[in-house]
ROGUPA-27702 format. One line per 10 residues: number of its first residue (from 1); for each residue x, y, z of C-alpha. Coordinates in Angstrom, 2 decimals. Example, Ala and Ser with C-alpha at 12.3 -4.5 7.8 and 13.67 -1.06 7.14 Angstrom:
<nodes>
1 = 12.30:-4.50:7.80; 13.67:-1.06:7.14
</nodes>
This chain:
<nodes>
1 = 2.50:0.04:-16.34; 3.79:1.46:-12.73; 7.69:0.43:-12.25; 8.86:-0.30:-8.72; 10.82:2.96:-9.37; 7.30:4.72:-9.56; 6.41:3.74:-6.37; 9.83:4.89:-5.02; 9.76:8.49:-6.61; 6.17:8.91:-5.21
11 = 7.29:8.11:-1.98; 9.92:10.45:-2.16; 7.72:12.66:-2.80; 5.36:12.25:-0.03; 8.54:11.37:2.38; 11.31:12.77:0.77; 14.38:10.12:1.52; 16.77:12.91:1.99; 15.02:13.89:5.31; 15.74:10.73:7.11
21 = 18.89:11.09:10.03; 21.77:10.62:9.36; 22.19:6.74:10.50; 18.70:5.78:8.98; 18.62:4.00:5.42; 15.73:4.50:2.85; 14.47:4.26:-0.44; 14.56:0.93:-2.76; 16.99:-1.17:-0.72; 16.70:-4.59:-3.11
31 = 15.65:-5.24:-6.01; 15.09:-4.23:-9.45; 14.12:-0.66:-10.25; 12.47:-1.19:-13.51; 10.27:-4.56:-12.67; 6.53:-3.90:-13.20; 4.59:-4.08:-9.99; 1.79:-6.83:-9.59; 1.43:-6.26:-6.00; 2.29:-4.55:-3.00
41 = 3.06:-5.29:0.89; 3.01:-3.13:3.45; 4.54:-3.83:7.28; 6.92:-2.28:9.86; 9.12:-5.34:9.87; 10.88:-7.38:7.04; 10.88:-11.17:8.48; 10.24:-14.38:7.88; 6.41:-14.06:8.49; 6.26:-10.64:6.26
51 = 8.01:-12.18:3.66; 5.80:-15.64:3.38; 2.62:-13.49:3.99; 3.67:-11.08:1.30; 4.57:-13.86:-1.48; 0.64:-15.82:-0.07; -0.27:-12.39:-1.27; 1.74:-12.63:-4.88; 3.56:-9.38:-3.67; 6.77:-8.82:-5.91
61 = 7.50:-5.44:-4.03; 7.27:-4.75:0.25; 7.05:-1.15:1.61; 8.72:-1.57:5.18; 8.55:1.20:8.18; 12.32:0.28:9.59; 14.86:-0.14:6.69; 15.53:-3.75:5.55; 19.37:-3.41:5.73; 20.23:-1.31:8.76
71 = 24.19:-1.95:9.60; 26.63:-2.44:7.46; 26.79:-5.42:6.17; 29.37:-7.81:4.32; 27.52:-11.07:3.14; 24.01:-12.19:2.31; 23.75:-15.69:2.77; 21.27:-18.46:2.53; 19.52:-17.94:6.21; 19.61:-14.19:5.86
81 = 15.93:-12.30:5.38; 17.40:-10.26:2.46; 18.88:-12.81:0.61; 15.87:-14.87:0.91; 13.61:-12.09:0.07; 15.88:-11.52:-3.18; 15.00:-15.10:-4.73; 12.00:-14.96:-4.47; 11.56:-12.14:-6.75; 10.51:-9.28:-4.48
91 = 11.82:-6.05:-4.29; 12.12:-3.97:-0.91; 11.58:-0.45:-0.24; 12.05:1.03:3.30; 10.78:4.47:4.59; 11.69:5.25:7.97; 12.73:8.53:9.55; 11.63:9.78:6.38; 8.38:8.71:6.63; 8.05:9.66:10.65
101 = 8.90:13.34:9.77; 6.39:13.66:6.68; 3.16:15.34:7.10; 0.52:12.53:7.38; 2.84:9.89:8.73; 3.54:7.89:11.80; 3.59:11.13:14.38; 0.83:12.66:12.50; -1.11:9.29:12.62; -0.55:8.94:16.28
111 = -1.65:12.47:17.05; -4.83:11.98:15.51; -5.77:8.29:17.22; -4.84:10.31:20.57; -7.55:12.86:19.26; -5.01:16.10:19.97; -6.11:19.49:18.10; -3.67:22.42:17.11; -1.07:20.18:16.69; 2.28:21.60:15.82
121 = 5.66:20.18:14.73; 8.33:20.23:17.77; 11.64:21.33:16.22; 14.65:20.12:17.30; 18.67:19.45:16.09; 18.18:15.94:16.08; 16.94:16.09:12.73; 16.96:17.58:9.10; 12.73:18.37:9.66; 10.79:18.12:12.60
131 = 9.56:14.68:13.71; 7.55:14.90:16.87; 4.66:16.57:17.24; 2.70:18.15:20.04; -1.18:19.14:20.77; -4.18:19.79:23.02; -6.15:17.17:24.56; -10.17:16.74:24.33; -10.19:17.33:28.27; -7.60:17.47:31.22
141 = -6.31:14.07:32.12; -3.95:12.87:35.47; -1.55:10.68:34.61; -3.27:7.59:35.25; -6.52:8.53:33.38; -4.10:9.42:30.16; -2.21:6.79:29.69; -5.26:4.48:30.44; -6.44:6.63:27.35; -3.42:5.69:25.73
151 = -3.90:1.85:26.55; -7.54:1.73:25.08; -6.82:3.88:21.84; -3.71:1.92:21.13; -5.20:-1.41:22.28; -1.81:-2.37:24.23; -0.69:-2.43:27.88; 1.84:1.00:28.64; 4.15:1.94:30.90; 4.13:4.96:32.80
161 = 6.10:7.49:34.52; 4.17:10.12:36.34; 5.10:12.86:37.34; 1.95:14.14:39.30; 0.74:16.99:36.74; -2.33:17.70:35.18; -2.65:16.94:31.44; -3.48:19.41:28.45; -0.68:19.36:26.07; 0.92:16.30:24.85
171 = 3.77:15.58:22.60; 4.12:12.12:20.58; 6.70:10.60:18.94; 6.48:6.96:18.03; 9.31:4.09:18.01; 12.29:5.35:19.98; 11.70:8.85:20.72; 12.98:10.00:23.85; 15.94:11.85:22.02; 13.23:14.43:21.79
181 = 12.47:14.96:25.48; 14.19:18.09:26.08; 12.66:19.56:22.69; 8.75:18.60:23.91; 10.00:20.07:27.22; 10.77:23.33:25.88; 7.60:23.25:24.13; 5.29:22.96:26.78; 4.58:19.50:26.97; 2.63:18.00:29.99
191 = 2.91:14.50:28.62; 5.34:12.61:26.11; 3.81:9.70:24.07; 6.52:7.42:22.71; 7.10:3.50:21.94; 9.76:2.48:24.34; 11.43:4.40:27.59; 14.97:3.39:29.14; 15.17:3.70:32.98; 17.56:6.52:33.16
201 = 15.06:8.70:31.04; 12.38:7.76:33.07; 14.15:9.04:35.93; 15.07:12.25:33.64; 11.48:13.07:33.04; 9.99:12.29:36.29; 12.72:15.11:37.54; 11.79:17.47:34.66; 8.51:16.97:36.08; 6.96:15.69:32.32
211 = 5.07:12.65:32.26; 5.72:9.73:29.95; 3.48:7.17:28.54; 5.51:4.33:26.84; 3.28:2.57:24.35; 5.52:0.01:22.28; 7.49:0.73:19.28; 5.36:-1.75:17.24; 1.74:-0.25:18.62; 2.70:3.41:18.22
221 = 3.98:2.98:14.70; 1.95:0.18:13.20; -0.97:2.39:12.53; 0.89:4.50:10.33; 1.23:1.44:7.67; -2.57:1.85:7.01; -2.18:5.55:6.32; 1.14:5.03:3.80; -1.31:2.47:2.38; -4.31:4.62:1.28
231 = -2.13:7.31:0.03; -0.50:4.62:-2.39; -4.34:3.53:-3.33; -5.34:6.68:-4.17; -2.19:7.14:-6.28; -1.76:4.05:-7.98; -5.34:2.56:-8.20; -5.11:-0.25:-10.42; -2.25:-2.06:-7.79; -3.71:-4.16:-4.73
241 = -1.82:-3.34:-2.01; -2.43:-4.72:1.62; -0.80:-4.61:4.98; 0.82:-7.47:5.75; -0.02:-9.45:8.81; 2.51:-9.10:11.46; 2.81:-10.60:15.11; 4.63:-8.01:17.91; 7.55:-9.81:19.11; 6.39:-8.73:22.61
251 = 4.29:-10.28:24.97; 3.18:-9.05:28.07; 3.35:-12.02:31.16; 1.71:-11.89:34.12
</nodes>
């Protein structure tokens, strides 16, 4: 019978936890280590909808992309997500940085749905192993015609900062990743594919002269939880495990 502490040591294995940075928080968060798994939920997010679509599904354990418990924290009371999640008899594990840096996870999924070839790992301080990556494009884009590429492969609406070059190299990081700019900068980059963009970096990179296509945190990552997902099938085959439906809290008006 697989133990929810199976399913943690095999994704330490395949996203070791002690690769996440230093403010990120991973591995089995709540829960009980030895409680045989029925089922399993998969989603970036734990909230309210995760959780009720995860117990529709008779999940006792969720896999989440961005930890569960993030700040410190003193109490866990009746309105809070983990304490709800608790009584109800699921467990929570959460693989974040972790699981950006690992070979065949959310950067590795994004740089194949952006169909880039010879792609690399970019290397930088920021963290214990490389998390973005960068690669060659099918063709040469202009700004506009890439992230328009971006926009239909990703199925979202992107911002853009363009910075008037041509296109053949592109580095991707999804989520927050503009700590990385300078590193994809140094590594050639023409382009910089990442989930969200302050203004004062886009006014950084359109002075560097790299352009940046801003995608959404939830679109550039969400893919990813399909990927974790069929490695955990083909591991454990006798659990059901299913991404859990999950609305972006974003809307685009107007």
């Amino acid at each position: 019978m697989t133990t929810i502490k199976d399913i943690s040591d095999y994704i330490n294995e395949i996203a070791p936890y002690n690769t996440q940075c230093s403010w990120d928080n991973c591995g089995l968060l709540a829960g009980d280590k030895d409680l045989i798994v029925k089922k399993v939920g998969l989603c970036l997010d734990l909230t309210g909808e995760t959780l009720e679509n995860a117990k529709s599904f008779g999940a006792n354990l969720i896999i989440t992309h961005h930890p569960a418990i993030f700040s410190a924290q003193k109490s866990f009371l009746s309105d809070d997500i983990i304490y709800k999640t608790a009584i109800s008899g699921i467990s929570v594990i959460s693989a974040h940085t972790c699981f950006d840096c690992a070979n065949g996870g959310v950067n590795d999924v994004l740089s194949e749905i952006l169909e880039l070839s010879d792609v690399k790992k970019v290397e930088s301080e920021e963290c214990v192993l490389p998390m973005a990556r960068i690669g060659k494009t099918k063709k040469e884009y202009t700004p506009s015609e890439f992230a328009k590429f971006v926009s239909e492969k990703l199925g979202t609406t992107v911002r853009l900062v363009d910075a008037e070059n041509k296109i053949n190299t592109v580095s991707v990081c999804g989520g927050a990743g503009m700590d990385f700019i300078c590193d994809v900068i140094r590594d050639g980059a023409d382009a910089f594919v990442t989930g969200e963009i302050k203004y004062h970096e886009m006014l950084f990179a359109k002075e560097k002269g790299i352009t940046v296509v801003a995608a959404g945190h939830f679109e550039t990552e969400y893919p990813a939880m399909d990927a974790l997902k069929n490695k955990l099938e083909k591991k454990f085959g006798k659990i059901e495990f299913k991404v859990l439906e999950q609305t972006n809290p974003i809307r685009f008006i107007g």
